[in-house]
N, CA and C atoms as a LAMMPS dump frame, in Angstrom:
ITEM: TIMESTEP
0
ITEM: NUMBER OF ATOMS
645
ITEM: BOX BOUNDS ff ff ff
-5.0000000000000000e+02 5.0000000000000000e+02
-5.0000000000000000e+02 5.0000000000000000e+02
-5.0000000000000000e+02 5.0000000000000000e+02
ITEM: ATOMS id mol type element x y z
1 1 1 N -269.891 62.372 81.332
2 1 2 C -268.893 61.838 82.269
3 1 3 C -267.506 62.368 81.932
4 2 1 N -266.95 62.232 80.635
5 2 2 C -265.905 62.857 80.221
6 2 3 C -266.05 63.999 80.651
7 3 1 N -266.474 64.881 80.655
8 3 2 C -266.28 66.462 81.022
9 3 3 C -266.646 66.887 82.384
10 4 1 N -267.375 65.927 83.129
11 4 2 C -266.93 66.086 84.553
12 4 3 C -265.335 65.618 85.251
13 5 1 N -264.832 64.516 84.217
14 5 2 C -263.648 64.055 84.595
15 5 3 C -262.487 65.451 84.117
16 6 1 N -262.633 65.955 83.299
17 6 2 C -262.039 67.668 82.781
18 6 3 C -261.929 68.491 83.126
19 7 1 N -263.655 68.264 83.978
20 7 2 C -263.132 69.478 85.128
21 7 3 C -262.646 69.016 86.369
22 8 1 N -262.574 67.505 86.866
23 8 2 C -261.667 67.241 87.823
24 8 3 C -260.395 67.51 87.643
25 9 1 N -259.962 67.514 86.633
26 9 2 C -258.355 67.281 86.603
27 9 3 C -258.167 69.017 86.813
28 10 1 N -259.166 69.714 86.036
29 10 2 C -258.592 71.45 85.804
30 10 3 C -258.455 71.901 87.02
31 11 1 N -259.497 71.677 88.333
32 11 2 C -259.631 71.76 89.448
33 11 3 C -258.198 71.65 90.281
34 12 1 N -257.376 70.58 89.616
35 12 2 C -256.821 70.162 90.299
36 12 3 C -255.266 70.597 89.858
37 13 1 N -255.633 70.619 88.898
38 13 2 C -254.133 71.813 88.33
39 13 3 C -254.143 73.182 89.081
40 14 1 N -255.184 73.563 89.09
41 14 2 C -255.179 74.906 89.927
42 14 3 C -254.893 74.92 91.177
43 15 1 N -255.171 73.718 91.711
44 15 2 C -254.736 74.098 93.338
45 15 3 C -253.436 73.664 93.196
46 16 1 N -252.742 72.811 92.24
47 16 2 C -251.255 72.781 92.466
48 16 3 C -250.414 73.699 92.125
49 17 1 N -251.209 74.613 91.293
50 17 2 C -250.407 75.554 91.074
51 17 3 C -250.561 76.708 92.002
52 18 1 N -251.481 77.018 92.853
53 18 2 C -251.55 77.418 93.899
54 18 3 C -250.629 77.452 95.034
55 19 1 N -250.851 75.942 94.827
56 19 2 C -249.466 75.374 95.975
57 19 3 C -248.02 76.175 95.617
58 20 1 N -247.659 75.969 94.493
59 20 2 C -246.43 76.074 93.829
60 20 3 C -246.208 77.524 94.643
61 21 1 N -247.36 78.208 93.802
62 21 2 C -247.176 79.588 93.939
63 21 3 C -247.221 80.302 95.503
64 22 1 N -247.421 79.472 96.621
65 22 2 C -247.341 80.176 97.854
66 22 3 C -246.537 79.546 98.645
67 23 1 N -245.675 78.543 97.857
68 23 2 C -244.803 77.545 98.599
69 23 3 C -243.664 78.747 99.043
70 24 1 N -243.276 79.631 98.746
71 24 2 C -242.164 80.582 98.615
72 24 3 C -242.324 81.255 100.366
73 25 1 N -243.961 81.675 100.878
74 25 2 C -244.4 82.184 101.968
75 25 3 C -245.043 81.178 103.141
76 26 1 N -244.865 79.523 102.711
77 26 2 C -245.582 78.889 103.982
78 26 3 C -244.114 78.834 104.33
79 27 1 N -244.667 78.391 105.941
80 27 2 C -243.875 77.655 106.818
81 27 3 C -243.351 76.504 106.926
82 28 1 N -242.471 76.214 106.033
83 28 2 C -241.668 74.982 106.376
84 28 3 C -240.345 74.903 106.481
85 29 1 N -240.059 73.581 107.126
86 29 2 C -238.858 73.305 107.686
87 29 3 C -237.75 73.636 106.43
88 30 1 N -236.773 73.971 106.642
89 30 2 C -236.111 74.204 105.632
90 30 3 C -234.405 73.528 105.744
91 31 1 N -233.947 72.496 105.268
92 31 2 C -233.151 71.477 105.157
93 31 3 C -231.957 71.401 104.18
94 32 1 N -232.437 72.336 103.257
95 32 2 C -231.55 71.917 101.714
96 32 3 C -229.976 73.005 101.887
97 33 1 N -229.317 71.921 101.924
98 33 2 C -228.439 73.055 102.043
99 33 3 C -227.327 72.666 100.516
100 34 1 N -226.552 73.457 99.957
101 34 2 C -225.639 72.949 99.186
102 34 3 C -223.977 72.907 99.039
103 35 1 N -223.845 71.984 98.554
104 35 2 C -222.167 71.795 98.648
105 35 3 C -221.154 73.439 99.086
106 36 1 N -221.404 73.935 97.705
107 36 2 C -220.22 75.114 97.771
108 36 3 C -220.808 76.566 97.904
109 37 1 N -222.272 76.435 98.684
110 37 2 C -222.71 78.097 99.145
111 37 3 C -222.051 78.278 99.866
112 38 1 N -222.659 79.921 99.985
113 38 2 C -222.343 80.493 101.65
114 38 3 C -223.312 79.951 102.578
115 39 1 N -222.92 79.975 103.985
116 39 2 C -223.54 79.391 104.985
117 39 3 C -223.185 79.496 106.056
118 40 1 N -223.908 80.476 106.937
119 40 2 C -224.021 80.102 108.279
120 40 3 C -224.924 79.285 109.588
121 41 1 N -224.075 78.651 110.294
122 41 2 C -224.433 77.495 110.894
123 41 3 C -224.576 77.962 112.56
124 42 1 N -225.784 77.859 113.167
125 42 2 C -225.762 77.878 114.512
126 42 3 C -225.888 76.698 115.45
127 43 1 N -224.855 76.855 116.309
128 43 2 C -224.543 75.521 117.326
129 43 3 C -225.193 76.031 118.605
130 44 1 N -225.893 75.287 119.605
131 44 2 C -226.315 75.056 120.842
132 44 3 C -225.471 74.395 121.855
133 45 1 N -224.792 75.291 122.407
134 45 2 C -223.733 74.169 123.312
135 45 3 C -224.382 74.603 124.772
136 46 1 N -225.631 74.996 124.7
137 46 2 C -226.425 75.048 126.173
138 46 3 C -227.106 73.637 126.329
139 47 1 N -227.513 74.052 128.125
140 47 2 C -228.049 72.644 128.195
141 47 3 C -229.517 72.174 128.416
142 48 1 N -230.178 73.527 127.335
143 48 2 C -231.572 73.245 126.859
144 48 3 C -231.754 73.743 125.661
145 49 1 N -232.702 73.466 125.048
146 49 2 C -232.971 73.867 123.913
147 49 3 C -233.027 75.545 123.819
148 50 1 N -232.442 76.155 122.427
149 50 2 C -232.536 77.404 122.484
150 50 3 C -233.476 77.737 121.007
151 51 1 N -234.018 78.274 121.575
152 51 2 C -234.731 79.371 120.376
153 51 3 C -234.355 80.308 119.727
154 52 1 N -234.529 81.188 118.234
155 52 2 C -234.616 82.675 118.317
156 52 3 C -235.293 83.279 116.973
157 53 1 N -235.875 84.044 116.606
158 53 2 C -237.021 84.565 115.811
159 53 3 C -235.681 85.335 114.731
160 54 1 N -235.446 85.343 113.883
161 54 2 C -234.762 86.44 113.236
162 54 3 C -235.123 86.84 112.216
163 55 1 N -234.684 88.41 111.393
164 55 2 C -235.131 88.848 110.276
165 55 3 C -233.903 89.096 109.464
166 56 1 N -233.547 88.773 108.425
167 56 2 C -232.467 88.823 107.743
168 56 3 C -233.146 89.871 106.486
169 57 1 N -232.41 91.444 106.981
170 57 2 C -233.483 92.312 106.558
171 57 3 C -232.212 92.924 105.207
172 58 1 N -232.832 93.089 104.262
173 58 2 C -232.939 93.898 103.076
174 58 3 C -231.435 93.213 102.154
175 59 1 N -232.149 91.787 102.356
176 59 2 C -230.579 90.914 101.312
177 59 3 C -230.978 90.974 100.379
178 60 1 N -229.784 91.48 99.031
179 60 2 C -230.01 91.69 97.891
180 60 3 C -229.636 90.75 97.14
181 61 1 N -231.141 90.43 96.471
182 61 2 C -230.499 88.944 95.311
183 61 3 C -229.667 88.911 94.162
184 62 1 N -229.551 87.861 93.495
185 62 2 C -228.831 87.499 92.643
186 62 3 C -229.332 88.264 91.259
187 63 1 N -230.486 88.676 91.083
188 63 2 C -231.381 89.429 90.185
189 63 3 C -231.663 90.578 90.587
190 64 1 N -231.139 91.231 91.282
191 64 2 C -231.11 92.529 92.045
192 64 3 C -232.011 92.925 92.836
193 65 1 N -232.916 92.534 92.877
194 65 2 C -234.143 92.449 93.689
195 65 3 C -233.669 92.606 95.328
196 66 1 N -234.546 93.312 96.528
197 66 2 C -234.092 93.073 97.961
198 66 3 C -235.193 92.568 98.686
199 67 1 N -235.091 91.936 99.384
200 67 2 C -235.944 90.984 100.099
201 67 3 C -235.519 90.521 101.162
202 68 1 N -236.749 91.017 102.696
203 68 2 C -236.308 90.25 103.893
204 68 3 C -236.995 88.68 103.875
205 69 1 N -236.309 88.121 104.837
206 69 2 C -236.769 87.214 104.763
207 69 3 C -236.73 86.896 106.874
208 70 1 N -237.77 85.887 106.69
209 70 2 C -237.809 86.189 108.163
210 70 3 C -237.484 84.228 108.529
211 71 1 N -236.769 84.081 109.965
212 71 2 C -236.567 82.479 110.216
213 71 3 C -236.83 82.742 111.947
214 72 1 N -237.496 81.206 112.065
215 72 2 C -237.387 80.787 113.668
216 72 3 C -236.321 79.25 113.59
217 73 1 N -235.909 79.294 114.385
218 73 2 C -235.238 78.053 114.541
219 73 3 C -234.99 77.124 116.118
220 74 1 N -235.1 76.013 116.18
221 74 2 C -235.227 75.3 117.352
222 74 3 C -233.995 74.768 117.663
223 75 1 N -233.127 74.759 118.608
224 75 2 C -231.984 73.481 118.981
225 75 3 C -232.042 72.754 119.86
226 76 1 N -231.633 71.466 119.852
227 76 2 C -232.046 70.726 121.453
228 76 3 C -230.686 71.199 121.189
229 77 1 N -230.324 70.832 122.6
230 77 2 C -228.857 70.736 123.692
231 77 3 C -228.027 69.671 122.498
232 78 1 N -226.626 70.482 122.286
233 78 2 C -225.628 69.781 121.687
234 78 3 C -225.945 70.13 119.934
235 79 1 N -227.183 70.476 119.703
236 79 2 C -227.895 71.067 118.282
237 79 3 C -227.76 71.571 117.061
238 80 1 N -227.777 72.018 115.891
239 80 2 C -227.56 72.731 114.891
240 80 3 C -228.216 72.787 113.915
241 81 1 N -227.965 74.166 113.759
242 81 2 C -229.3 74.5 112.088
243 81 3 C -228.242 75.478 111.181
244 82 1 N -228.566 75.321 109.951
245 82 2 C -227.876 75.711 108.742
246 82 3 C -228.532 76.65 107.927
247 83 1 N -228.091 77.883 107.857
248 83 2 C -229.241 78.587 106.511
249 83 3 C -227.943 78.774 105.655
250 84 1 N -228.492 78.306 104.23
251 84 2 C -228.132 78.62 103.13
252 84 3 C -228.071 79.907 101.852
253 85 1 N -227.205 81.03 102.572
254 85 2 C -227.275 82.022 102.317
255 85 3 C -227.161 82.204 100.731
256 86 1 N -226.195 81.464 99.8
257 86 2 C -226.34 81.857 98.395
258 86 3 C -227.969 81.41 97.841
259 87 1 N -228.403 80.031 98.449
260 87 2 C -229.758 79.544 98.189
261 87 3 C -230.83 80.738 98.188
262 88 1 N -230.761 81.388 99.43
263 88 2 C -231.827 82.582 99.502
264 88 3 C -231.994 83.507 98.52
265 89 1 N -230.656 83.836 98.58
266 89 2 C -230.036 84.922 97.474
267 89 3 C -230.323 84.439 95.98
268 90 1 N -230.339 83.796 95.493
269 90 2 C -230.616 82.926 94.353
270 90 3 C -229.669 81.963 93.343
271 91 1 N -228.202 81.765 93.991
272 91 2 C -226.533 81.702 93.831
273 91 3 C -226.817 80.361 93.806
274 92 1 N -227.338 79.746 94.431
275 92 2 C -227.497 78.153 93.565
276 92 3 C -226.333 78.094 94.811
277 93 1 N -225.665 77.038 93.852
278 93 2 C -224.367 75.946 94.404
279 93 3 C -223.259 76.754 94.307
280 94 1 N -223.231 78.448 94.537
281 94 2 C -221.945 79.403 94.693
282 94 3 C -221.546 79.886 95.27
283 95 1 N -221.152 80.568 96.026
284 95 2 C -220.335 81.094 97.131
285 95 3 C -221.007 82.642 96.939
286 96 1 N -221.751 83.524 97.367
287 96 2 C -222.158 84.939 97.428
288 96 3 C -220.644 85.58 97.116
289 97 1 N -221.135 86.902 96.118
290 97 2 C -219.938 87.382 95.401
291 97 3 C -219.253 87.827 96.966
292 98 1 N -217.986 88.216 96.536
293 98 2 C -216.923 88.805 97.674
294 98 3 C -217.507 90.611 97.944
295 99 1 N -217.513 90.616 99.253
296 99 2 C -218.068 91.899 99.761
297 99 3 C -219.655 91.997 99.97
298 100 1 N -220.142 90.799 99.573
299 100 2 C -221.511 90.351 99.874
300 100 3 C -221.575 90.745 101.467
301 101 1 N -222.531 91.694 102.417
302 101 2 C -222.977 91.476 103.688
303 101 3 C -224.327 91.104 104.034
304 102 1 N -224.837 90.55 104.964
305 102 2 C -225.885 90.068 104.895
306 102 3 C -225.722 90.3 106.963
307 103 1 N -227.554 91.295 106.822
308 103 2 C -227.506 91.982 108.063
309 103 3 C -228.521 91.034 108.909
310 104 1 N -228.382 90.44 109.667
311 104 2 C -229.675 89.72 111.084
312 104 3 C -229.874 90.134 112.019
313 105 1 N -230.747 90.262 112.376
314 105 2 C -231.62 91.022 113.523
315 105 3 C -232.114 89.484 114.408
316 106 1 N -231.76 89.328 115.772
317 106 2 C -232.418 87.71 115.967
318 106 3 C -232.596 88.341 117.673
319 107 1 N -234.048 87.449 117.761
320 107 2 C -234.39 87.484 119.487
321 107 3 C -234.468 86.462 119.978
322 108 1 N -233.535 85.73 121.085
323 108 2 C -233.016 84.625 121.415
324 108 3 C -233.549 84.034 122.665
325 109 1 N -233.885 82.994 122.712
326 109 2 C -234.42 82.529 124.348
327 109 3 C -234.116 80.911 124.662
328 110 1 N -234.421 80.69 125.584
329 110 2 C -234.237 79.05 126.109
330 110 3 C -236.099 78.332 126.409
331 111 1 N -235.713 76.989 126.066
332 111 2 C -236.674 76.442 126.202
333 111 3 C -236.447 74.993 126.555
334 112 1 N -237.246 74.077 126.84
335 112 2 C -237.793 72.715 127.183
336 112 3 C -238.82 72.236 127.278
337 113 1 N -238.387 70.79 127.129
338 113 2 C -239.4 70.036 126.87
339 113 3 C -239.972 70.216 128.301
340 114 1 N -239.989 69.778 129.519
341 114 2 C -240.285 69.842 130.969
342 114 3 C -238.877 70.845 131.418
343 115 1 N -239.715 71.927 132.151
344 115 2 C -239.215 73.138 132.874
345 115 3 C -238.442 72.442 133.882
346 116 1 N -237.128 71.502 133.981
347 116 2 C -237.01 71.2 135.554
348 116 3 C -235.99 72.426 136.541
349 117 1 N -235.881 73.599 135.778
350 117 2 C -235.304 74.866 136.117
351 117 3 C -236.078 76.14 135.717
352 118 1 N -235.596 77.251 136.799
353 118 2 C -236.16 78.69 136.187
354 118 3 C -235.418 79.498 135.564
355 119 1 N -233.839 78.754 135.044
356 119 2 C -233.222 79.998 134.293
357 119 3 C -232.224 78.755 134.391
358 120 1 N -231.353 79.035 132.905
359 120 2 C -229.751 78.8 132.549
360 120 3 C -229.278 79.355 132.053
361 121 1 N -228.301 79.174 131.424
362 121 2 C -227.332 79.615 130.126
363 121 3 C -227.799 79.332 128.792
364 122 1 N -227.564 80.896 128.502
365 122 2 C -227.373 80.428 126.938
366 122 3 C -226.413 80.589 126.421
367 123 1 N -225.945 79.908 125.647
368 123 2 C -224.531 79.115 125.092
369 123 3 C -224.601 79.137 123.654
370 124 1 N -224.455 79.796 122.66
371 124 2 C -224.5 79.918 121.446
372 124 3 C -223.623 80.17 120.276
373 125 1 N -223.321 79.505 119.684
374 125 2 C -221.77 79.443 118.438
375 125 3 C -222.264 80.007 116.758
376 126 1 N -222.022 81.022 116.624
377 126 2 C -222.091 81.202 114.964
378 126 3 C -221.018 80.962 114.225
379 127 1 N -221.258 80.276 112.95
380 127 2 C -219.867 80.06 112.166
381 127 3 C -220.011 80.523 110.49
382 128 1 N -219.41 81.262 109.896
383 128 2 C -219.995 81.115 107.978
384 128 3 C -219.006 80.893 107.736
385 129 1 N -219.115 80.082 106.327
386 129 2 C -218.191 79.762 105.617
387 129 3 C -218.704 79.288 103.719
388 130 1 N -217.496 79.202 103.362
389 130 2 C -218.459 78.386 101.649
390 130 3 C -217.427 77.954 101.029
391 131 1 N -217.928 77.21 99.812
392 131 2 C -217.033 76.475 99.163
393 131 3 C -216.663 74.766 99.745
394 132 1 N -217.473 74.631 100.645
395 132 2 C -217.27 72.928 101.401
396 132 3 C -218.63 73.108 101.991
397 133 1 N -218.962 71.505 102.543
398 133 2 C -220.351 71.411 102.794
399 133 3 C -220.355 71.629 104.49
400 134 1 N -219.631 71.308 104.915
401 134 2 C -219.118 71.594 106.32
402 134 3 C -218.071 72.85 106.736
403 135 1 N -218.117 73.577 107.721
404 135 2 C -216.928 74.112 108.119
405 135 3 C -215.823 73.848 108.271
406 136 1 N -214.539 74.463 108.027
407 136 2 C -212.977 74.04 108.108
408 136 3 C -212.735 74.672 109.525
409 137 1 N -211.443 74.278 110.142
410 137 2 C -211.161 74.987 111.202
411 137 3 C -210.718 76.156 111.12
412 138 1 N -210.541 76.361 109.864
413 138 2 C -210.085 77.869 109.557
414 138 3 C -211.205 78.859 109.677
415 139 1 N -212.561 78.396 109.772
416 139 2 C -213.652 79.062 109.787
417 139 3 C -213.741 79.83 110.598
418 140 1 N -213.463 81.152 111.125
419 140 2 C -213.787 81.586 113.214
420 140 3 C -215.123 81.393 113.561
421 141 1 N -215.014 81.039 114.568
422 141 2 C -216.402 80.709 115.24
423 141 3 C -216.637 81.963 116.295
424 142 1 N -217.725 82.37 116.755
425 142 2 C -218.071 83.683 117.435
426 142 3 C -219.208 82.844 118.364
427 143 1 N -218.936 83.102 119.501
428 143 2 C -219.493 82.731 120.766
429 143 3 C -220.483 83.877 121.469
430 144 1 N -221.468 83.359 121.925
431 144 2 C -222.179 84.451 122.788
432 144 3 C -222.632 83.576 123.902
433 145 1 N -222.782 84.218 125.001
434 145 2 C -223.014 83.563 126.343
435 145 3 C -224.182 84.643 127.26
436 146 1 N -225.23 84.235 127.541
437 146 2 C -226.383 85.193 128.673
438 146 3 C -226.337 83.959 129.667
439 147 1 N -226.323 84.429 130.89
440 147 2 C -226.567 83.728 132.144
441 147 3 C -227.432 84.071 132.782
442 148 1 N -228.179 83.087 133.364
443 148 2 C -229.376 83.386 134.343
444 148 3 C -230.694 83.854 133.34
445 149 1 N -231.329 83.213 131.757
446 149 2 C -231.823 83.839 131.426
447 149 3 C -233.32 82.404 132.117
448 150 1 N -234.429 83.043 131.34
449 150 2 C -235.824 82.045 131.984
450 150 3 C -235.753 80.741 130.821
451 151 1 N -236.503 80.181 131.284
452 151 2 C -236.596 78.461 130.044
453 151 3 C -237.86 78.312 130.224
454 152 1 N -238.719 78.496 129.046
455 152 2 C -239.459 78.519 128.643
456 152 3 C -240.301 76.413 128.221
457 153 1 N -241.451 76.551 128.166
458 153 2 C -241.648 75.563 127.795
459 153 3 C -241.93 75.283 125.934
460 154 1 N -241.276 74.004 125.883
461 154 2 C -240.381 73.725 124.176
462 154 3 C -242.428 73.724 123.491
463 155 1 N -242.643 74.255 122.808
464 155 2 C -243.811 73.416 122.004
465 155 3 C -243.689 71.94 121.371
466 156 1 N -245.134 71.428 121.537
467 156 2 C -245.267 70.35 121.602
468 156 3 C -244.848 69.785 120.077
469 157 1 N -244.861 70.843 119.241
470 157 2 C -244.94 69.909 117.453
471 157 3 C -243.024 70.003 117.398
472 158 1 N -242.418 70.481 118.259
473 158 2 C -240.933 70.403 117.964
474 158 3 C -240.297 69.214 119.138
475 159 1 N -239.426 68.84 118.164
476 159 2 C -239.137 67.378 118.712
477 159 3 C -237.604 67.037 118.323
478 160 1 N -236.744 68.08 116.988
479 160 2 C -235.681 68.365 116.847
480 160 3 C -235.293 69.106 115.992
481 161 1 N -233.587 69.336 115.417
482 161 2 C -233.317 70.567 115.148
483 161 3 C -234.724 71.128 114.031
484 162 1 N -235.346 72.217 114.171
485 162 2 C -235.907 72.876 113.239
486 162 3 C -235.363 74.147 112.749
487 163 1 N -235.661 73.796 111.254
488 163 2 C -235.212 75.774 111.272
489 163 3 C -236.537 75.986 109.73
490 164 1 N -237.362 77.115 109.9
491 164 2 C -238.28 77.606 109.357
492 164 3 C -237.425 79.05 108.78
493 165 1 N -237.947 79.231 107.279
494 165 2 C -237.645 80.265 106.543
495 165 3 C -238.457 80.618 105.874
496 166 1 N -238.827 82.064 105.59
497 166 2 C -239.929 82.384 105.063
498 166 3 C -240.344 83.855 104.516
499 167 1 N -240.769 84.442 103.263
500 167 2 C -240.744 85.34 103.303
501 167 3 C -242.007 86.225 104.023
502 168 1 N -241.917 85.771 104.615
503 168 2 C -243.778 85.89 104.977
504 168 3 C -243.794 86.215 106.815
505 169 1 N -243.755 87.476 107.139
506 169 2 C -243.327 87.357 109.041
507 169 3 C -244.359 87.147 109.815
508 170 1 N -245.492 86.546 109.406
509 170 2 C -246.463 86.19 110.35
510 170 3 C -246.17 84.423 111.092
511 171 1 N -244.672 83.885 110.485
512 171 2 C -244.194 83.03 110.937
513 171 3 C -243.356 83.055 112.096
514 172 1 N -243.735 84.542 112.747
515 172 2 C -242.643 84.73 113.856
516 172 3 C -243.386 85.287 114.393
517 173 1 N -245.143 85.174 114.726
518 173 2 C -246.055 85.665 115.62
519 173 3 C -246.575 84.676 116.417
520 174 1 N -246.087 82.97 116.499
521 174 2 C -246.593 82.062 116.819
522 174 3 C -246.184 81.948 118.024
523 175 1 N -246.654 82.306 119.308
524 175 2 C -246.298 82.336 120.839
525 175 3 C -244.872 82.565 121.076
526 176 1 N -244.296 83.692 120.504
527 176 2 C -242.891 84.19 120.729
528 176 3 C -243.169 86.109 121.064
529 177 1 N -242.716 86.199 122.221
530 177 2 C -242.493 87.696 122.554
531 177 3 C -241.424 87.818 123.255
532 178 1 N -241.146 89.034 124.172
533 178 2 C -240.048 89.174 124.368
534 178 3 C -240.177 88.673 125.91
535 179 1 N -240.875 87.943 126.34
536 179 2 C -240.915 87.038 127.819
537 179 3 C -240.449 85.416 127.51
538 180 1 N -240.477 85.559 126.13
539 180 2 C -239.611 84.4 125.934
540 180 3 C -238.545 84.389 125.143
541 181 1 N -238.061 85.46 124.319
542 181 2 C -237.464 85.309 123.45
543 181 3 C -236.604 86.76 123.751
544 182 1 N -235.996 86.825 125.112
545 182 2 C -235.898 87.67 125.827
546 182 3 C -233.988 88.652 125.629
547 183 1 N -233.745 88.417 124.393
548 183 2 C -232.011 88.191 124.392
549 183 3 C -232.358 88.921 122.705
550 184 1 N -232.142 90.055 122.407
551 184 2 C -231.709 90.603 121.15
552 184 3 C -230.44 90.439 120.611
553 185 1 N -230.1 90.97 119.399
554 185 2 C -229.024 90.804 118.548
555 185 3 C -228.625 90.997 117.353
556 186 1 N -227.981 91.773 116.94
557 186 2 C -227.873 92.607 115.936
558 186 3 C -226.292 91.79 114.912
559 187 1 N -226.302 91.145 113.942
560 187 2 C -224.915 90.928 113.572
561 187 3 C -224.958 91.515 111.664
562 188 1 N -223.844 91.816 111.636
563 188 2 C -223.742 91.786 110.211
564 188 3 C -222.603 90.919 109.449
565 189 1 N -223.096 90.102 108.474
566 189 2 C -221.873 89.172 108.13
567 189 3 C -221.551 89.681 106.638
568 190 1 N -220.109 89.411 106.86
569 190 2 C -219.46 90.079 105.368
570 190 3 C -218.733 88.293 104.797
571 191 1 N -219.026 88.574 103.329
572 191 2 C -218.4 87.235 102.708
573 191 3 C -217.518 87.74 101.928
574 192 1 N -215.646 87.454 101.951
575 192 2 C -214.571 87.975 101.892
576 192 3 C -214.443 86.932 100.641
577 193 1 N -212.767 87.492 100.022
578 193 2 C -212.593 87.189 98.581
579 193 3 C -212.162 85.664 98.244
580 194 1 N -211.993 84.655 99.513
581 194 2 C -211.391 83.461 99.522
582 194 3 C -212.913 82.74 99.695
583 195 1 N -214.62 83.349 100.178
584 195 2 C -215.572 82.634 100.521
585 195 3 C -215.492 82.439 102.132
586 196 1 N -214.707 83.115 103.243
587 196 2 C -215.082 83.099 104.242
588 196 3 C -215.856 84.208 104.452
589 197 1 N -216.19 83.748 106.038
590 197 2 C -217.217 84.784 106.304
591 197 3 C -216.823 85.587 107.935
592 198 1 N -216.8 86.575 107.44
593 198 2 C -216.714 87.638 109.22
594 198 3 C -217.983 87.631 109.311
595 199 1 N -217.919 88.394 111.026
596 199 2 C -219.164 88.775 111.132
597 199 3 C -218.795 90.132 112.703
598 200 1 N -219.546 90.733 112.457
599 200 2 C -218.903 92.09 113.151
600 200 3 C -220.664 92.357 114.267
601 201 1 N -220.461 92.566 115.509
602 201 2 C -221.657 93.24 116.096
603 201 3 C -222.528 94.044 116.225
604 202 1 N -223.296 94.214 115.519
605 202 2 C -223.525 96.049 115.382
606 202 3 C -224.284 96.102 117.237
607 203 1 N -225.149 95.05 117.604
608 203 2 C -225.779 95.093 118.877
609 203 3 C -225.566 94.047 119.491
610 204 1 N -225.204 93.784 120.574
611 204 2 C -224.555 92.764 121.175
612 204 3 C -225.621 92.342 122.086
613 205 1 N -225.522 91.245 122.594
614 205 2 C -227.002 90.263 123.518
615 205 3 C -227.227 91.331 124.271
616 206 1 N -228.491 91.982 124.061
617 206 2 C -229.036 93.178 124.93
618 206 3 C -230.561 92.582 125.446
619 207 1 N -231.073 93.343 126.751
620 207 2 C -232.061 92.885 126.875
621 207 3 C -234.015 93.223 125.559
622 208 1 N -234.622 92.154 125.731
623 208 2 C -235.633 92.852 125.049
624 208 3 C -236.652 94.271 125.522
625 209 1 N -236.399 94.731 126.307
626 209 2 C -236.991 95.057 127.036
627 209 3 C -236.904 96.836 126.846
628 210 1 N -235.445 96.827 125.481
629 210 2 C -234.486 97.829 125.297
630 210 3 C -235.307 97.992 123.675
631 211 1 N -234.998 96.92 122.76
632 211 2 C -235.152 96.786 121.757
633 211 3 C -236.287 95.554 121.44
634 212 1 N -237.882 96.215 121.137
635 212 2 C -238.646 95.311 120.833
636 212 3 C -238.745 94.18 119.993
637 213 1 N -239.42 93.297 120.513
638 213 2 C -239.664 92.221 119.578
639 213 3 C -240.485 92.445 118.002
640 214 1 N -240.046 91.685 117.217
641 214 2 C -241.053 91.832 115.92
642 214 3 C -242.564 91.826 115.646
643 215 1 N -243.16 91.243 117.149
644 215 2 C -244.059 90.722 116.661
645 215 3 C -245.025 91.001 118.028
């Protein structure tokens, strides 16, 4: 009996360490943000939920290492999601050194819960900043606007803000193409010597149709 109970427990160390070890590539919601990183924050000031798939391609860590990392994120109307850029990077609770850029690639669309339209606005606010847990007004905010795009129907397991991060891009093959996620975008953000953050266009809301989807 003892040594069947021995090998229950060994059994069971292994799958937690399993866990441990692929927690880095599942899909989950991702929430943690910290006091004095870098961070950029996306606002929804449309009046449906917006989507967009992005790849935040070849950020170099804190250990020198480069690594994309890939995110989807959900907003209802009025909305916001936060990625924690020193967190990724491996900077803990610091502000990414000065001259830090960090390049995103994102394909953007509208959605709802019930379709009661065939197209709106999308209405979308980026902001970075670090060193506070919130943005200052000193922060600039960068606006993008598509009109007349389609609205898609919201999936059923999202219900509010989500944002998924992951190193793993088979998290951005889950019923997203470019009939829904129909709005490309190219930005690169630079983190300056005070901990703000620019961010400059390299591709501006173009159609997908120009520049394929990931997936």
């Amino acid at each position: 009996m003892k040594s069947s109970k021995n090998v229950i427990i060994f059994l069971v160390l292994i799958i937690l360490a399993a866990v441990a070890v692929s927690g880095c590539t599942s899909k989950t919601n991702s929430t943690s943000i910290n006091q004095s990183s870098t961070k950029i924050a996306f606002f929804n000031n449309g009046t449906t939920w917006f989507h967009f798939d992005a790849v935040i391609e070849n950020m170099t860590l804190k250990n020198g290492t480069v690594q994309n990392y890939y995110v989807e994120g959900y907003m209802k109307p009025g909305g916001n999601v936060t990625m924690d850029l020193s967190g990724l990077a491996g900077y803990g609770n610091q502000a990414l050194p000065a001259g830090t850029t960090v390049r995103i690639m994102a394909w953007k669309g509208l959605f709802n819960q019930t379709i009661a339209t065939n197209s709106s606005e999308m209405n979308l606010i980026m902001q970075g900043w670090s060193n506070y847990l919130n943005p200052t007004s000193n922060d600039t905010k960068y606006n993008v606007t598509v009109q007349n795009l389609p609205v898609n129907k919201l999936p059923a397991n999202i219900t509010n803000n989500t944002l998924f991060i992951s190193t793993d891009p088979s998290i951005l093959a889950e019923d997203n193409d470019s009939a829904t996620t129909p709005i490309f975008e190219e930005e690169v953000f630079t983190v300056n010597a005070n901990g703000s953050v620019t961010m400059v266009y390299v591709t501006p809301a173009t159609l997908c149709t120009i520049v394929a989807h990931p997936v």
